[in-house]
One Martini backbone bead per residue (centre of mass of N, CA, C, O) as a GRO file, in nm:
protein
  156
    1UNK     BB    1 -11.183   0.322   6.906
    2UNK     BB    2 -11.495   0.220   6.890
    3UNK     BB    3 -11.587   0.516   6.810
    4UNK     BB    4 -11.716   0.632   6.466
    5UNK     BB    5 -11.716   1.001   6.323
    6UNK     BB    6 -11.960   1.080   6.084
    7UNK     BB    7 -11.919   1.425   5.966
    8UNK     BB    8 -12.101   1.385   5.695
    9UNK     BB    9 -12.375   1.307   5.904
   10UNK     BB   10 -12.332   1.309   6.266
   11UNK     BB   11 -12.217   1.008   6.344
   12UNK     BB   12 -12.228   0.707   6.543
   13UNK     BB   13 -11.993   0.464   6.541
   14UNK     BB   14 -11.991   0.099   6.635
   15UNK     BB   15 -11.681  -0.029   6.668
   16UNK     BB   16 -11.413  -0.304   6.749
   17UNK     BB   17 -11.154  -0.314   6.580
   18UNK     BB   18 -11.271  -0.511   6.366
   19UNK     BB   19 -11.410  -0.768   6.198
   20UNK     BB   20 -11.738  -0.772   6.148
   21UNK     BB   21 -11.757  -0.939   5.873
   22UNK     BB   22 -11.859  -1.287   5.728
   23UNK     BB   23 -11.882  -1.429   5.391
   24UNK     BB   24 -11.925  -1.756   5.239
   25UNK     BB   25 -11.842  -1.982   4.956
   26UNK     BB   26 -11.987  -2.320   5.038
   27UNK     BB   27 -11.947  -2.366   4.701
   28UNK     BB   28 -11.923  -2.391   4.379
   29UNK     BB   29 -11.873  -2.166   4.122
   30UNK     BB   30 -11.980  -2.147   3.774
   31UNK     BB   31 -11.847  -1.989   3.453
   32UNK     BB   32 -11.917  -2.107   3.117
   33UNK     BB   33 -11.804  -1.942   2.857
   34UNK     BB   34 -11.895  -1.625   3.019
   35UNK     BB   35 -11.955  -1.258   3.004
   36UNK     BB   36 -12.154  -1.288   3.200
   37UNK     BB   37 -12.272  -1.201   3.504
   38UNK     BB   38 -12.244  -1.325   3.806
   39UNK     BB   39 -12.399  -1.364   4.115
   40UNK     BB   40 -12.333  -1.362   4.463
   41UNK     BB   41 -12.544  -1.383   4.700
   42UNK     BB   42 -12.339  -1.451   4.986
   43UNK     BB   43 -12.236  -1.143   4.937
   44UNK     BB   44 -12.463  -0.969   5.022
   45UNK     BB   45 -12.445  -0.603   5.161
   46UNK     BB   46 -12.601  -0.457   5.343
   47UNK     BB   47 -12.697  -0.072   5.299
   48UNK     BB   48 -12.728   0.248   5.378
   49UNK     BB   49 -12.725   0.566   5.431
   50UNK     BB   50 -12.402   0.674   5.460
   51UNK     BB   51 -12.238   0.449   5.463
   52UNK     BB   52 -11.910   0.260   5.564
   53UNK     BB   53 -11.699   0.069   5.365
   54UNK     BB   54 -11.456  -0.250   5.406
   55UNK     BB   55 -11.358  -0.465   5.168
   56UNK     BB   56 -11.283  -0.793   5.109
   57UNK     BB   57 -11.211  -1.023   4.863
   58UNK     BB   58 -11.151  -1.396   4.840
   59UNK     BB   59 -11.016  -1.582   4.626
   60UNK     BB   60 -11.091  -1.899   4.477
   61UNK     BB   61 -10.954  -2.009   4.144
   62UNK     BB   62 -11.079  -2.223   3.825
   63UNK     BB   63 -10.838  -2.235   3.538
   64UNK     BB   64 -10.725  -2.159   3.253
   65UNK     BB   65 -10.487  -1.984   3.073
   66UNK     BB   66 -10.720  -1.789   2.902
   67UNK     BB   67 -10.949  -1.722   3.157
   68UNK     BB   68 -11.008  -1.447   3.238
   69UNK     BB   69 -11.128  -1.184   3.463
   70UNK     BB   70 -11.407  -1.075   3.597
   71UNK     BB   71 -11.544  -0.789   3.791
   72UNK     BB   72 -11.813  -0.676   4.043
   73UNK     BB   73 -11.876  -0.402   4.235
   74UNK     BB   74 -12.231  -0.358   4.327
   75UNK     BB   75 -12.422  -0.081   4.421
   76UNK     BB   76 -12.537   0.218   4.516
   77UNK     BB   77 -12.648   0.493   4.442
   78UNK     BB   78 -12.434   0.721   4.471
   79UNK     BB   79 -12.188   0.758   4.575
   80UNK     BB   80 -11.903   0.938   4.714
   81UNK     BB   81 -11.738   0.664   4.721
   82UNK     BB   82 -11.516   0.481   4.504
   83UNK     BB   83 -11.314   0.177   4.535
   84UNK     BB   84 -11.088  -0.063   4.350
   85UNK     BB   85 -10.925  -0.397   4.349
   86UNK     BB   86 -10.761  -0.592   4.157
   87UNK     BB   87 -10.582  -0.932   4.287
   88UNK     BB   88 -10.300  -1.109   4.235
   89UNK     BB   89 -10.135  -1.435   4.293
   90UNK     BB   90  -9.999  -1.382   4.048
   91UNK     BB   91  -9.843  -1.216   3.749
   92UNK     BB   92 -10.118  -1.004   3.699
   93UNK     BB   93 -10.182  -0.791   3.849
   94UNK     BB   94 -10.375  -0.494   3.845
   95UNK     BB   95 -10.691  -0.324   3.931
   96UNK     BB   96 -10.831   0.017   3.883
   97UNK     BB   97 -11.114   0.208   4.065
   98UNK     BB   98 -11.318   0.500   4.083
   99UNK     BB   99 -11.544   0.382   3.951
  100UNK     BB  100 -11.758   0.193   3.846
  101UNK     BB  101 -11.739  -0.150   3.738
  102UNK     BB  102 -11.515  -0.382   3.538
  103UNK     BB  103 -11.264  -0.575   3.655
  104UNK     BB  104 -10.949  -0.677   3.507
  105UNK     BB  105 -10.780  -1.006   3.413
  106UNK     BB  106 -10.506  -1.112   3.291
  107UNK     BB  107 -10.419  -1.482   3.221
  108UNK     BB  108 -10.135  -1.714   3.200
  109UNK     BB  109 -10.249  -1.898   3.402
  110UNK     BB  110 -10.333  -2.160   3.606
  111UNK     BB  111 -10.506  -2.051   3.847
  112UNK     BB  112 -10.615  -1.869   4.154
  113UNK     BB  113 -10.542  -1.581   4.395
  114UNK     BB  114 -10.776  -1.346   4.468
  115UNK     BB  115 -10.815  -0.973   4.526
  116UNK     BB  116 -11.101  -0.726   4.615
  117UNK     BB  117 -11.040  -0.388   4.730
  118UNK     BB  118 -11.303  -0.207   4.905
  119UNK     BB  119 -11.435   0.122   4.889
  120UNK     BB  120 -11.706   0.292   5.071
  121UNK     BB  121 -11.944   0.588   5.020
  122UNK     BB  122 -12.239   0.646   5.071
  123UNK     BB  123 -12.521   0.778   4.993
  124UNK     BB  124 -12.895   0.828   4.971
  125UNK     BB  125 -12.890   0.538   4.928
  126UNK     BB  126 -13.020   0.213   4.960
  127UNK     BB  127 -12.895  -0.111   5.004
  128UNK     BB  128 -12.636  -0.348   4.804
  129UNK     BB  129 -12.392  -0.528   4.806
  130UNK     BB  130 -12.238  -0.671   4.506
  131UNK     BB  131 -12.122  -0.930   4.350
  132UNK     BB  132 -11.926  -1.067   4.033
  133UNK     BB  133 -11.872  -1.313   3.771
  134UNK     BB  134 -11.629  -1.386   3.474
  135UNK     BB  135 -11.540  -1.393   3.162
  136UNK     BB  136 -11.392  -1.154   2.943
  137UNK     BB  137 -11.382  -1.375   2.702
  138UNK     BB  138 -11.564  -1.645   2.670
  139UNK     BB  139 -11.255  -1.862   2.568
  140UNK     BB  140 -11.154  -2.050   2.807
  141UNK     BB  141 -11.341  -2.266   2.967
  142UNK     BB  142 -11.388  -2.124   3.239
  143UNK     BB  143 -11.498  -2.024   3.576
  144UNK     BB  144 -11.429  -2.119   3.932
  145UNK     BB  145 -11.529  -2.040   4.222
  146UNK     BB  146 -11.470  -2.177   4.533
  147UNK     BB  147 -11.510  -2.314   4.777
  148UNK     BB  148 -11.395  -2.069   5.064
  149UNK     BB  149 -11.449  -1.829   4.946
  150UNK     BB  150 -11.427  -1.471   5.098
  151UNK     BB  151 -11.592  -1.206   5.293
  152UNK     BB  152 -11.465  -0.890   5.467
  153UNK     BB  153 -11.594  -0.661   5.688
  154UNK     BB  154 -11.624  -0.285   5.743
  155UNK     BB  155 -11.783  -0.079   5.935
  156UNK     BB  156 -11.753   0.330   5.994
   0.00000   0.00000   0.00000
């Protein structure tokens, strides 16, 4: 159905039961040898108050074996629900949020394809969903995503 009812707000949400938007990020953003959050303005997802999102970043990152991966998903404050994980499609597994903060992933090989899926029920603030991205401990020499990673939501 393509009509859905936010009982929280009393709103009706019409979504066509796809995937609503994606946005890709163009070229490569490099991260060299630092813990400090890079923003990809390119993922900026604006977002009003009550607003409900599912979320998927595919990230396709370059990096050696040793330069950790942190990410960040940055909202408006005060949502109602925030969820959050990053997978790896290494062997090193995931990172669970239930409130905002920094997934970080420890890595033993070089290059991965990673996914963060995140899910909001935003509050009474309007504002951006954000992305960003850093090296956990900026000694490994620098994350690169490639131009191509991409990210893909659905407003409910």
């Amino acid at each position: 159905m393509p009509f859905i009812s936010n009982s929280t707000t009393g709103t009706v949400t019409y979504s066509p039961g796809v995937t609503n938007h994606s946005l890709i990020l163009p070229n490569d953003t490099a991260n060299n040898n630092s813990a400090t959050l890079v923003e990809i303005s390119e993922f900026e997802i604006a977002v009003a108050k009550y607003e409900r999102y599912v979320v998927k970043y595919h990230l396709f990152t370059t990096h050696n074996a040793t330069a950790d991966l942190k990410v960040k998903v940055d909202v408006p404050a005060s949502p109602t629900i925030y969820r959050a994980q990053l997978v790896s499609g290494g062997d090193e597994g995931t990172t669970t949020l239930n409130a905002e903060g920094d997934l970080e992933l420890t890595t033993d090989t070089a290059n991965d394809i990673v996914e963060v899926k995140f899910l909001i029920h935003n509050g009474a603030n309007a504002g951006d969903i954000k992305f960003s991205f850093a090296e956990r401990d900026a000694g490994g020499g620098g994350v690169t995503l490639l131009g191509g990673s991409y990210v893909e939501y659905y407003k409910f």
